[in-house]
C-alpha positions as CSV (number, residue, x, y, z in Angstrom):
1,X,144.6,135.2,73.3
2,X,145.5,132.5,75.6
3,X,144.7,128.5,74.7
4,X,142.3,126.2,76.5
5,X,145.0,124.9,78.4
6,X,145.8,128.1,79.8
7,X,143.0,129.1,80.7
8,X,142.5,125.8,82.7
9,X,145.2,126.8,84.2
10,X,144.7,130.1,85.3
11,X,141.6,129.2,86.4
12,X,142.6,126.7,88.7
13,X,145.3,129.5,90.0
14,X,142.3,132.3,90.6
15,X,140.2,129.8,92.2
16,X,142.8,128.7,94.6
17,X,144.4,132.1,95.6
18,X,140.9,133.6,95.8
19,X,140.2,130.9,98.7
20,X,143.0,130.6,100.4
21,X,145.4,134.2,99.5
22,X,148.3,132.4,99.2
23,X,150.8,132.2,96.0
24,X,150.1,129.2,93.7
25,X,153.0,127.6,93.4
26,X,154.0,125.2,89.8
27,X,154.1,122.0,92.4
28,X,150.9,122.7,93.8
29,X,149.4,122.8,90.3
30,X,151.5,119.7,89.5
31,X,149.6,117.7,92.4
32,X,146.1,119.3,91.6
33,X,146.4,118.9,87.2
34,X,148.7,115.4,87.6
35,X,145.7,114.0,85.8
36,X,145.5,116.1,83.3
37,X,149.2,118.5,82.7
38,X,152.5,117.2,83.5
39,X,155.1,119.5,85.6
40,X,157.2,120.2,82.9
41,X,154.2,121.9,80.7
42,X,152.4,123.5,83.8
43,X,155.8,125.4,84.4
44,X,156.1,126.4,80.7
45,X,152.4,128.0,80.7
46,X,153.0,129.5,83.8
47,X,155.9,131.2,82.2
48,X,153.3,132.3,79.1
49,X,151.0,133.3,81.2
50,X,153.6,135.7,83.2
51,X,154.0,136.8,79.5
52,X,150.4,137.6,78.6
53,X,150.3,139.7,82.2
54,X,147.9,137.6,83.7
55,X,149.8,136.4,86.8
56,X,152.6,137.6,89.0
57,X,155.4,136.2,91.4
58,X,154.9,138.9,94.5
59,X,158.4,139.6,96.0
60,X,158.4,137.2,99.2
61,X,157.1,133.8,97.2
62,X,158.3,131.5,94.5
63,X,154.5,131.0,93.5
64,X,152.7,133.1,91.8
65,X,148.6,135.6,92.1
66,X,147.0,136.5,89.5
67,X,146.8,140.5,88.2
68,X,144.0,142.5,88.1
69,X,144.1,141.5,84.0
70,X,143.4,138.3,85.0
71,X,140.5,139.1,87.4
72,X,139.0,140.7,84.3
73,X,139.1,138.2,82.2
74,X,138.1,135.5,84.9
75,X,134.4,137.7,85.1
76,X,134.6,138.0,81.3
77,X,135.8,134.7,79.8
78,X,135.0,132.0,82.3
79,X,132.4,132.8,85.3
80,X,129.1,131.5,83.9
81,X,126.8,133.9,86.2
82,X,123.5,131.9,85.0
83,X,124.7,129.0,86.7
84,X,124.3,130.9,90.3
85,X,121.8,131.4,92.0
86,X,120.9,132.2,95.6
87,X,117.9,132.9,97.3
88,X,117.2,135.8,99.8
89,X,113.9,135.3,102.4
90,X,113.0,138.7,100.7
91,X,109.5,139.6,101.7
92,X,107.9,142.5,103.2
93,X,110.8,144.8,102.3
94,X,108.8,148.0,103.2
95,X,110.7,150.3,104.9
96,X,114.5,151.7,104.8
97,X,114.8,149.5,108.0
98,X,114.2,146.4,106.3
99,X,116.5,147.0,103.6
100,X,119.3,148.1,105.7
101,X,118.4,144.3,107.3
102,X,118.4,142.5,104.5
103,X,122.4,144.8,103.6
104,X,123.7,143.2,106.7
105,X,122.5,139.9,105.3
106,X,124.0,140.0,102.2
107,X,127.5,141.3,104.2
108,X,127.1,138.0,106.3
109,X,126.7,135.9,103.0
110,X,129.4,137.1,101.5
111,X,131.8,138.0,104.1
112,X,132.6,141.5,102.6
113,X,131.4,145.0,102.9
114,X,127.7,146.1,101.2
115,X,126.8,150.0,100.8
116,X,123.2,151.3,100.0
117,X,122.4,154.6,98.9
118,X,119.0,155.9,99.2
119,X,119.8,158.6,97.7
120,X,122.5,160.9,96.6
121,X,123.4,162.0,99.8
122,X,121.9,159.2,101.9
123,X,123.6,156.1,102.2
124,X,124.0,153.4,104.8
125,X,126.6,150.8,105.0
126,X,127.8,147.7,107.1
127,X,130.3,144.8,107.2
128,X,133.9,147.0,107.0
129,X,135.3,144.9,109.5
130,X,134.5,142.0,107.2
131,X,136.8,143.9,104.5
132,X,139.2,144.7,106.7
133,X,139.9,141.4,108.5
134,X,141.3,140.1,105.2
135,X,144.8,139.3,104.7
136,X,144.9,142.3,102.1
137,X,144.7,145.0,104.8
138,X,147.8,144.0,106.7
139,X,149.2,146.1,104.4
140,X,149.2,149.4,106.2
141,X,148.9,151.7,102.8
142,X,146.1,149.8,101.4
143,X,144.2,150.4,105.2
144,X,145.0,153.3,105.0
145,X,143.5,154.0,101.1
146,X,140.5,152.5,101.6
147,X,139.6,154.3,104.9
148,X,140.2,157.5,103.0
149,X,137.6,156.0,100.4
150,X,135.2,155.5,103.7
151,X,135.9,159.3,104.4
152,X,134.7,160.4,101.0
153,X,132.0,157.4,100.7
154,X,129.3,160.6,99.8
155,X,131.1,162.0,97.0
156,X,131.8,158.0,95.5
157,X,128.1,156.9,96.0
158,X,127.2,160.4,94.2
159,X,129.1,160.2,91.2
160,X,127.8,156.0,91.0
161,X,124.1,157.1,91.5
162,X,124.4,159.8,88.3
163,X,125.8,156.8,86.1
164,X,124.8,153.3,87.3
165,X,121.6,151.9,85.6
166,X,122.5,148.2,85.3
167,X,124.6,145.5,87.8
168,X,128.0,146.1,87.1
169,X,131.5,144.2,88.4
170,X,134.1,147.1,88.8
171,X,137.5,145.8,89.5
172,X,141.1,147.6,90.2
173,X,141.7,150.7,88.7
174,X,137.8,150.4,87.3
175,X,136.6,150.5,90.6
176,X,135.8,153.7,92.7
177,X,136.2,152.2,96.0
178,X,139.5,151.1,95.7
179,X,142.2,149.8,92.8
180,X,142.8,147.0,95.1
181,X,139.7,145.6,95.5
182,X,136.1,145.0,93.4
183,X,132.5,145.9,93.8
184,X,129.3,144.4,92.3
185,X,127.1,147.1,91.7
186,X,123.2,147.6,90.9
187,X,120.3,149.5,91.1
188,X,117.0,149.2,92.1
189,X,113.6,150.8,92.7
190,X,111.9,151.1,96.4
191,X,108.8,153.1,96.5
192,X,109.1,154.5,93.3
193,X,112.9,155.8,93.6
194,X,115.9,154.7,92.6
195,X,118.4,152.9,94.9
196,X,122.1,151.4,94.8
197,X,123.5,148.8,96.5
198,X,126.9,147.4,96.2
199,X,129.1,144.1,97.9
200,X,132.6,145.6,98.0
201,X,135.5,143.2,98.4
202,X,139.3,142.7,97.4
203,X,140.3,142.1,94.0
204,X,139.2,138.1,95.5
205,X,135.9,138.9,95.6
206,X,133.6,136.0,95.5
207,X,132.1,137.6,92.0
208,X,129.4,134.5,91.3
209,X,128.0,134.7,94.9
210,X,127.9,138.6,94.8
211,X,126.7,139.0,91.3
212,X,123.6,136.3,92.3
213,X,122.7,138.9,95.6
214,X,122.6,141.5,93.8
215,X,120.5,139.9,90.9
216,X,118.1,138.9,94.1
217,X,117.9,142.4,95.3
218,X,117.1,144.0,91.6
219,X,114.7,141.2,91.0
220,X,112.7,141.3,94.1
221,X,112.5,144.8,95.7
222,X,110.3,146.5,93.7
């Protein structure tokens, strides 16, 4: 268990390295928190929460990114998803058309990738090149993964059709598209079936704004 200074803390680092994908170095922090946390104490949390396994120092940075443990525990412990909420021009959804339309919306809202399956073996998606202009993908393995996850996108959108009933936030090594990166999942109904639809990003996901979509979807479509 971490304290509420912590957790200030790390929130500030998830919220900074999820805009701008850079390490969050103890100055930084000093400058933002100066208010607040002196330098001396920011650098003895950071230390704790290296410690508790909730942030990192990558090889090539003196700052440091959080882990996929802290990810989790940013979309357990301190999102507030009732706060968010964004609005879709959803109307007349009434044809497969329409939805795929309103998918390449939700991409350009988000800036990621969104999937639809119609049904087990019937799935559309749009907005990879949103995924893979982020930073993340410079890295030739993780390109490289989540193309082969592309390949196979029939077998991953099977196995999530048999099991998914509710919006779910799958992150890292909980998430079928990729242990780098998360996906907000839910299901729907459209003309008396049931759907999926997913926003898949890196593990710096925009989890309010996707969670909120998806909500939209679920609670519109009918």
């Amino acid at each position: 268990m971490i304290t509420e200074r912590q957790k200030q803390l790390l929130k500030t680092i998830l919220t900074t390295y999820i805009k701008d994908a850079q390490p969050v170095a103890s100055g930084f922090l000093a400058n933002k928190l100066k208010a607040t946390i002196s330098s001396a104490t920011i650098r003895n949390e950071m230390v704790a929460l290296e410690r508790e396994g909730l942030i990192e120092q990558p090889h090539t940075s003196a700052g440091r990114i959080p882990t996929e443990k802290a990810y989790q525990f940013y979309v357990e412990e301190i999102l507030d998803f009732s706060k968010v909420k964004i609005f879709l021009n959803i109307k007349n959804i009434d044809s497969v058309e329409n939805i795929k339309i309103l998918a390449k919306q939700i991409a350009e809202l988000t800036d990621e990738a969104v999937v639809v399956a119609f049904a087990k073996n019937d799935f559309y998606y749009t907005g990879i090149s949103n995924l893979f202009s982020k930073p993340e993908f410079a890295d030739r393995k993780m390109l490289i993964s989540m193309s082969q996850v592309i390949d196979h996108l029939d077998k991953v959108m099977e196995d999530l059709f048999e099991d998914s009933d509710k919006v779910e936030i799958m992150i890292g090594h909980n998430n079928p598209f990729g242990t780098k990166c998360s996906a907000v999942l839910g299901s729907f109904n459209f003309q008396k079936e049931k759907r999926l639809i997913a926003v898949i990003g890196t593990l710096r996901l925009d989890y309010e704004k996707a969670y909120s979509l998806i909500n939209e979807v679920i609670d519109n479509i009918k």
